[in-house]
C-alpha positions, 0 to 999 in steps of 0.5 A: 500500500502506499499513497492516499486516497486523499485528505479530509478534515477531522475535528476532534473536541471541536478543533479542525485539523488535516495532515499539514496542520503540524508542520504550521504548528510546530515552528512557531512554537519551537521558535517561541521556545528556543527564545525564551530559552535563548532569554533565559540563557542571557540572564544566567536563569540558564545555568542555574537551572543546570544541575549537573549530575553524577550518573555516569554517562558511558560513550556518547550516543547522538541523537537521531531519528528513531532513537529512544530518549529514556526517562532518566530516574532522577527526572521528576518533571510530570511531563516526563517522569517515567517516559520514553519518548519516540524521535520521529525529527531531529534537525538544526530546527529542533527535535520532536517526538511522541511519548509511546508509554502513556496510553489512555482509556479514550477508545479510538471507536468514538474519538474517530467514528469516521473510520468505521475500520476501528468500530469493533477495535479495543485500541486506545488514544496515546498521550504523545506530549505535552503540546498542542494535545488538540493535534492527533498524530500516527505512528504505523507499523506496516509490512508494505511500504508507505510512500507518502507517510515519513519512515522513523525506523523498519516498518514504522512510519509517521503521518498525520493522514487517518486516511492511510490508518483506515486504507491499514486497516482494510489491508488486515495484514498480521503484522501491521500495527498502528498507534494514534497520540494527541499532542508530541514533545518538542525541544528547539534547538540547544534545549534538549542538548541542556537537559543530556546535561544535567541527566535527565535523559538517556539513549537507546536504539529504537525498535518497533517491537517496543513500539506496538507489542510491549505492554506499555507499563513495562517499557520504561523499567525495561529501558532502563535497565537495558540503558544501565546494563550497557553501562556496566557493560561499558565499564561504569558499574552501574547495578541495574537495579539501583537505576530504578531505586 
């Protein structure tokens, strides 16, 4: 399958949206925070809320398209705390993804009544992040590949186009899967580099078994884990297990 059939306009508790809506959306307000970081960074309000931290880092890993940002421990913030955060861009404007570890019990049967496909489907609504959570986004997994949609990783793909969902639904394939948050994460440039600074965030490969067949409530402790066996691996001796104390 690939291509469209076409677009349409969903509302979703009243607000209109089609698949272009997040491209016009996500620049100004990544512009909007890379001012306010860049004011805070001129009065000094920057580095004072830099805490740098002493868990060991172990070799550098860039970010990148289809990587895991894994929740560090210590990191308390609500938005985040015990996350596990999909990049699906990264690039000298910034970097966005989806958080694939907070599902919701919002069915997709009545929040898309359109694509009748979902009617008789258990499948729940994500929380992706905490901006614009009127903005619903997709992450498929599909055997076929999808011309139109943008590949994050193997088999999984970015859109905004329910149309592409409702076409995957009627392919039936075993194997396909799909994911629908409202809202992302977003960081403009030089913010998220702050954060790895101070700990708050560690990186792990992505893979779409995490993505679509985990159960959800296990994915964070496994990254952690995984994350903390790498370093012991690496030579940082870091127990597993403390990173969850």
């Amino acid at each position: 399958m690939s291509g469209t059939a076409g677009q349409k306009d969903y509302r979703v508790g009243g607000f209109k949206w089609n698949r272009t809506i997040l491209p016009v959306l996500a620049a100004p307000i990544l512009l909007l925070s890379a001012t306010i970081f860049t004011t805070m960074k001129q009065a000094g309000w920057a580095e004072g809320l830099i805490v740098k931290r002493s868990l060991p880092r172990g070799p550098q890993r860039e970010v990148a398209k289809g990587v895991f940002l894994v929740a560090d421990p210590r990191l308390i913030d609500p938005n985040f705390s015990k996350t596990v955060v999909l990049v699906i861009h990264h690039g000298s404007d910034g970097t966005m993804g989806v958080i694939i570890n907070r599902p919701t019990s919002t069915r997709l049967a009545g929040l898309l009544p359109e694509i009748k496909e979902l009617k008789e489907r258990p499948d729940v609504l994500y929380i992706g992040g905490p901006v614009l959570h009127e903005v619903l986004l997709l992450l498929l997994r599909s055997q076929a590949s999808l011309q139109s949609a943008d590949q994050v990783l193997d088999q999984v793909y970015f859109s905004q186009s329910f149309d592409m969902l409702a076409a995957l639904l009627k392919e039936n394939r075993p194997k396909d899967a799909f994911h629908v948050f409202a809202g992302y994460a977003g960081w403009a440039a030089g913010q998220l580099q702050a954060e790895f600074d101070r700990g708050d965030w560690r990186i792990i490969q992505g893979d779409p078994d995490t993505i679509f067949i985990k159960d959800p409530t296990a994915i964070w402790s496994e990254m952690i884990r995984r994350s903390s066996e790498q370093l012991i691996k690496d030579g940082h001796g870091l127990h597993p297990l403390t990173a969850l104390e």
